[in-house]
C-alpha positions in Angstrom: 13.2 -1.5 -5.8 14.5 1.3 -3.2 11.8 3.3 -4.4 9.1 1.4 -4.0 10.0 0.4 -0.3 10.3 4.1 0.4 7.0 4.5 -1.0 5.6 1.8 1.0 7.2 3.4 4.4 6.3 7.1 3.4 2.6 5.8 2.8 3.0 3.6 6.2 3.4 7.0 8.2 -0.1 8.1 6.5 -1.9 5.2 7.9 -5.2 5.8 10.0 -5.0 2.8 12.8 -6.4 4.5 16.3 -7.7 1.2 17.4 -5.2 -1.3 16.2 -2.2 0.8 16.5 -0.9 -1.2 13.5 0.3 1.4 11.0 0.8 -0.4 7.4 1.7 0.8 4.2 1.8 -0.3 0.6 3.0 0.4 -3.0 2.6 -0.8 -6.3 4.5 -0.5 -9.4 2.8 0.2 -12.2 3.6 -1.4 -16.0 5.0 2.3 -17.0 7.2 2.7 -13.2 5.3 4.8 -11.7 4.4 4.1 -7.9 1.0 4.5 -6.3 0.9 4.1 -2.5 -1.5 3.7 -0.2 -2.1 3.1 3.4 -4.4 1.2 6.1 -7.7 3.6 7.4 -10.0 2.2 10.1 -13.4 3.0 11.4 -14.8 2.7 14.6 -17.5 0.5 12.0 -14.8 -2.6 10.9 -16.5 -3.2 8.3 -15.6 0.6 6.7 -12.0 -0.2 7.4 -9.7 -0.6 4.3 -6.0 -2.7 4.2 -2.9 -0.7 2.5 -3.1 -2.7 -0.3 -6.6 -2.7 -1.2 -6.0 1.2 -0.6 -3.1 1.4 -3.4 -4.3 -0.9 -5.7 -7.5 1.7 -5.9 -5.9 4.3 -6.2 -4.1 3.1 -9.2 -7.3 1.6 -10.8 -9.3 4.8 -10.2 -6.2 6.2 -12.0 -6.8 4.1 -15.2 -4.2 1.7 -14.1 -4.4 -1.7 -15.2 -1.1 -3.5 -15.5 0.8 -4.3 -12.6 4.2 -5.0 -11.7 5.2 -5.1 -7.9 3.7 -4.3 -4.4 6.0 -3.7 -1.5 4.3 -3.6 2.5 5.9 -1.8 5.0 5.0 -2.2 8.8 6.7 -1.2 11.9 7.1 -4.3 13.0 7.4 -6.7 10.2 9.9 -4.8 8.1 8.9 -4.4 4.2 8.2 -7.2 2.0 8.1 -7.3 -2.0 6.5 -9.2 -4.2 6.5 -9.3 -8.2 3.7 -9.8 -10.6 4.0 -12.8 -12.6 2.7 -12.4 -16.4 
């Protein structure tokens, strides 16, 4: 689980957020352990502006991905946070 946190914060320190100033980063765990990460991007358009874990979950489908195992979210403010996939 260590690694995926760490994922989560080293994707956090990637995040694009010069309007909110609310850097957030996620990771998932994939059915054969590997970790895809991703990070929050916004726009000056809203609408073009993407969440961490939207960001990492698309990563790892454009990857061929499809099985799922965990997420962890890292913010500055809110710690990280886990969840597990239920089968």
């Amino acid at each position: 689980m260590n690694k995926l946190i760490s994922k989560a914060i080293q994707m956090m320190k990637k995040a694009q957020a010069p309007y909110s100033n609310y850097s957030v980063g996620a990771a998932i765990k994939i059915d054969d352990k590997t970790i895809i990460g991703g990070c929050n991007i916004e726009n000056a358009s809203y609408s073009l502006s993407m969440c961490a874990e939207r960001t990492a979950l698309f990563s790892a489908i454009a990857q061929g991905h499809k099985q799922f195992i965990a997420m962890a979210i890292a913010t500055k403010t809110g710690g990280a946070h886990v969840d597990h996939v239920d089968k």
